[in-house]
C-alpha positions in Angstrom: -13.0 2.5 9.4 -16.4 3.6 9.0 -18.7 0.6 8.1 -19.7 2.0 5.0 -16.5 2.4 3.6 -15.2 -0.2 0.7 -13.0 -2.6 1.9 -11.2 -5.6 1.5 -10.2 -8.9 3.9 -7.3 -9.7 5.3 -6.8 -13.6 5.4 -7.7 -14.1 9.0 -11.3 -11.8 7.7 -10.2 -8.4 9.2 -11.7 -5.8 6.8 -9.1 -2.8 6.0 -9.4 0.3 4.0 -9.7 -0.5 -0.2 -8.2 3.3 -0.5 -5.6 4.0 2.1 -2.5 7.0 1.7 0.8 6.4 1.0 3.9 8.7 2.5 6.5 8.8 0.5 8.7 11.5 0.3 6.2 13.2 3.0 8.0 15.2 5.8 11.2 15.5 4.3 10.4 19.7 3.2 9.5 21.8 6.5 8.2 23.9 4.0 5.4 21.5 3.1 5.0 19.9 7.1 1.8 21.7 8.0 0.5 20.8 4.0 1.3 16.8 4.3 0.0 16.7 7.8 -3.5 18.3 6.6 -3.8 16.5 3.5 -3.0 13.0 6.3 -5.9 14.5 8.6 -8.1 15.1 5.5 -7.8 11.6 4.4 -8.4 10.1 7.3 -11.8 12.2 7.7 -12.7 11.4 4.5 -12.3 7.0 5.7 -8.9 6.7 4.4 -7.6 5.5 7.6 -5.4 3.2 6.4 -1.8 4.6 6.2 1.0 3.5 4.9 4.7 4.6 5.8 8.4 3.2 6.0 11.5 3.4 8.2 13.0 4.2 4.6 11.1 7.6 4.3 13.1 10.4 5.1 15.1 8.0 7.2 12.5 8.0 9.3 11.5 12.0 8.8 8.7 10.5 7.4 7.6 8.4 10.4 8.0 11.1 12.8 5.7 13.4 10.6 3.2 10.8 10.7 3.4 10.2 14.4 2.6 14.3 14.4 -0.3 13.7 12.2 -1.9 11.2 14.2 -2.2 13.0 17.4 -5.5 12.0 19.0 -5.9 10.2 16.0 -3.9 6.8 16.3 -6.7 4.7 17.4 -8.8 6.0 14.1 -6.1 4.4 11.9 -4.9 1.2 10.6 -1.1 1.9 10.7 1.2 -0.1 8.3 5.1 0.3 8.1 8.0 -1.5 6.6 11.5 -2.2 7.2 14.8 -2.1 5.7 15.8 -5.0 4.0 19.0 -4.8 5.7 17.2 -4.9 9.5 15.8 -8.0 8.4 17.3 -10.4 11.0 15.3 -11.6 13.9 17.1 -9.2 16.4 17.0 -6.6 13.8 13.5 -6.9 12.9 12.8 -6.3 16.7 14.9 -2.9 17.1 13.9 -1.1 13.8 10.2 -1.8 15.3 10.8 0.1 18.5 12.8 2.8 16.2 9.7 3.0 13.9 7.1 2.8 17.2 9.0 5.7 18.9 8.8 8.0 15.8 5.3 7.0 15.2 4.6 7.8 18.4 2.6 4.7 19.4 2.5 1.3 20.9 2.0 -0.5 17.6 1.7 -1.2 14.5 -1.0 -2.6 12.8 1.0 -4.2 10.1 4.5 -4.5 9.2 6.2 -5.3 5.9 9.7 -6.4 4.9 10.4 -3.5 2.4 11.9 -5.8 0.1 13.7 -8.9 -0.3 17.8 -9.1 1.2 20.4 -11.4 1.8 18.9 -11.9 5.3 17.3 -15.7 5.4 14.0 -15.4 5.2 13.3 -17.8 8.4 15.1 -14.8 10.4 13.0 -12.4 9.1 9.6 -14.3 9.7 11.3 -15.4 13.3 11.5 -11.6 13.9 8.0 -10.4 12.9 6.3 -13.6 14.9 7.9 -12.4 17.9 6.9 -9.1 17.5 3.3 -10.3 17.1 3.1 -12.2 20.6 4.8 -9.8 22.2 1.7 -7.5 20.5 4.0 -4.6 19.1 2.4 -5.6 15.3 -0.9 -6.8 15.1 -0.3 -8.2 11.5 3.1 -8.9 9.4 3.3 -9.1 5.5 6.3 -8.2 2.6 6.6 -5.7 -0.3 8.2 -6.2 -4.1 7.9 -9.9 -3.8 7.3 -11.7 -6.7 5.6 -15.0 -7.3 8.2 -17.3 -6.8 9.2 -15.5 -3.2 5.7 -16.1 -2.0 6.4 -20.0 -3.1 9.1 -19.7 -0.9 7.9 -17.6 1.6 4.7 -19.5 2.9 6.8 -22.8 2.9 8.6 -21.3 6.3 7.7 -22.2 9.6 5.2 -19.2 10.5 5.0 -17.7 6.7 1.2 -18.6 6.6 0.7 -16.1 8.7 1.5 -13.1 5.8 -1.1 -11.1 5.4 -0.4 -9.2 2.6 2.1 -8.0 -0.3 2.8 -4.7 -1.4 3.7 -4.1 -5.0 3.6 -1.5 -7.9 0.5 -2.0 -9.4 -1.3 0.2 -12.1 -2.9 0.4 -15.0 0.4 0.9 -17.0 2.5 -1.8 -15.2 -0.1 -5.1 -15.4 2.4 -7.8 -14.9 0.9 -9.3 -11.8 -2.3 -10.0 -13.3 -0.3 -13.0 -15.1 0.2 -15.2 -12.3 1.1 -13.1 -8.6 -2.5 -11.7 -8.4 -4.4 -14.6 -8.5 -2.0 -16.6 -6.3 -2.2 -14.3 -4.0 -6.4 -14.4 -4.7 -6.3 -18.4 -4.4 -4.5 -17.8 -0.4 -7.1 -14.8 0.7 -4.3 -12.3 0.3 -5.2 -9.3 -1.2 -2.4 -6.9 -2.7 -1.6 -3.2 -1.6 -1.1 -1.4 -4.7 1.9 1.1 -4.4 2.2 4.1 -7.1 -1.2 3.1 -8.3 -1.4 6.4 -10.7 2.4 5.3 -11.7 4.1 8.3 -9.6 1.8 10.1 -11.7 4.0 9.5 -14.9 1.2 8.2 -17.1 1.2 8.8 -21.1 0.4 12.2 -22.5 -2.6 10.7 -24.2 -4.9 7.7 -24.2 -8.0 6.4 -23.5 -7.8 7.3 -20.2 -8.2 11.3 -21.3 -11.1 10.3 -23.2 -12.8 8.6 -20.3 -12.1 11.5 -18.1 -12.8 14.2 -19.7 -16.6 12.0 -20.8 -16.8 11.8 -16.9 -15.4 15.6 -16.3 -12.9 14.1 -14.1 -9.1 13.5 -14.0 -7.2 11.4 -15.9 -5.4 10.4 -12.7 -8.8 9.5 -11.2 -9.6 7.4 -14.0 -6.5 5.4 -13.2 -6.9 5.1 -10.1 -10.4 4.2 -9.9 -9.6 1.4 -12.8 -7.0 -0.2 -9.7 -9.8 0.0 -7.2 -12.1 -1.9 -9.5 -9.8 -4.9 -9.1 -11.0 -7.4 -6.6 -8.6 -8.5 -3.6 -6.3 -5.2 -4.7 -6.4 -2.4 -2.0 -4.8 1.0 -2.9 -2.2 3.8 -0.8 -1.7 6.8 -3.1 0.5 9.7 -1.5 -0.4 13.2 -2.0 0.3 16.1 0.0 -2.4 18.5 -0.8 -6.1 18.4 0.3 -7.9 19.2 -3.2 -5.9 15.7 -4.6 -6.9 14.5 -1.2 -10.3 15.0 -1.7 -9.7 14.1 -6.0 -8.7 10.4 -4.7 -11.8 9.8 -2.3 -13.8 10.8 -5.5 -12.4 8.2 -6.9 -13.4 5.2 -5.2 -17.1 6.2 -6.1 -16.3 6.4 -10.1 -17.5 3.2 -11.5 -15.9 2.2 -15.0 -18.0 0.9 -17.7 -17.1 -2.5 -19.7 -17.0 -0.3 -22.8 -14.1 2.1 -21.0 -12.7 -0.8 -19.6 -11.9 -2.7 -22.8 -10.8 1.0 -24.3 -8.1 0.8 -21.8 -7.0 -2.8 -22.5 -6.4 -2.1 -25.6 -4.0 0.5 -25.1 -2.8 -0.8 -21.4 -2.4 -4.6 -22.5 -3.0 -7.2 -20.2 0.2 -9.7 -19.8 -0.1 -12.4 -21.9 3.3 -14.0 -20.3 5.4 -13.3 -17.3 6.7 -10.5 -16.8 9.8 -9.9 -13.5 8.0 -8.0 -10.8 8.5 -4.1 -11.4 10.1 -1.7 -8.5 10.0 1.9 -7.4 
């Protein structure tokens, strides 16, 4: 990561990326390979070095793209990926890890999420990913589409202090954590990676965020995207598989939003005033 770079802290004060990529649904056209693996090179030139992937992707098409990507590259990036739900025991914590390494083409990860929450105990899960750590295969462990009260529950297990973060869809149009899961996470140092952070790029047809972009001559996309950046303690992975968008996201980190554009946007995006179940992709 270049020193220059925004970024946020992990809880033991490692600074990461605030704008990473995200993967999904990368690697799964052959047609689009040598497209995804330039737009992944781009990024990472640009100080998007933080990349984010899953066993899930592809069923693991997406991994082995990535391990393409990063040849020569791998020490340049901070490398998160996540596993199934269903590999959640201690022992299969452990094996989908060497599955996901070999693809990846590398020693280790730098962080490794529990995609979401299964019917495996969560002491086997956190059993598996603290092995992992000693035996230095993950250099940090965290959990994705975990809501407030599996946090609660979470960091009550032997070894759960040591999450670092949570992954969860977060964007202007789905606000729901801001009730009460972002600023627990903000009161324990652990900052949120925002998944689909331009909501899979399914925003309305019209509002204020058209009127703010095309004031700034920008996208509407970069609007949103800079409006999750501005967030504090929220860090950001969205995918894209072409250079120009690429390029279009890095732009956005530098676009600063005004108090006047933000309050246009809470009126039409409206914060939570209650809670609201976490949302899912």
């Amino acid at each position: 990561m270049t020193t220059d770079f925004p970024s946020v802290a992990l809880p033991d004060g490692e600074r990461i990326p605030k704008l990473g990529q995200g993967t999904w649904e990368m690697g799964e056209r052959q047609t689009q390979r040598a497209a995804d693996i330039a737009a992944l090179r781009t990024g990472i030139e640009l100080g998007m070095t933080l990349i984010d992937t899953a066993e899930m992707y592809g069923d693991g098409a997406t991994e082995s793209l990535l391990g393409e990507a990063l040849a020569g590259l791998r020490d340049d990036v901070f490398l998160v990926s996540k596993v199934y739900p269903h590999n959640g025991s201690r022992r299969g914590v452990q094996a989908a890890c060497e599955q996901s390494l070999k693809r990846l083409r590398t020693d280790r990860l730098d962080l490794y999420l529990l995609h979401w929450r299964g019917s495996v105990p969560l002491e086997e899960t956190v059993a598996g990913f603290e092995a992992l750590r000693r035996a230095g295969k993950i250099r940090h462990w965290g959990v994705s589409n975990f809501d407030t009260d599996d946090m609660e529950e979470l960091v009550g297990i032997a070894g759960g202090e040591h999450c670092a973060t949570n992954q969860i869809l977060y964007n202007v149009a789905r606000r729901g954590p801001e009730f009460d899961l972002l600023p627990w996470l903000a009161d324990r140092s652990m900052p949120a990676m925002a998944y689909s952070p331009i909501d899979h790029a399914r925003l309305p047809k019209r509002s204020p965020l058209d009127d703010i972009a095309e004031a700034r001559g920008v996208s509407v996309f970069q609007v949103a995207l800079a409006w999750t950046l501005r967030q504090p303690g929220v860090f950001a992975i969205p995918k894209s598989g072409r250079v120009e968008h690429v390029r279009d996201n890095r732009r956005a980190l530098d676009l600063r939003l005004t108090e006047s554009e933000c309050a246009q946007i809470d009126a039409h995006f409206r914060p939570p005033r209650s809670k609201r179940p976490l949302e899912m992709l």
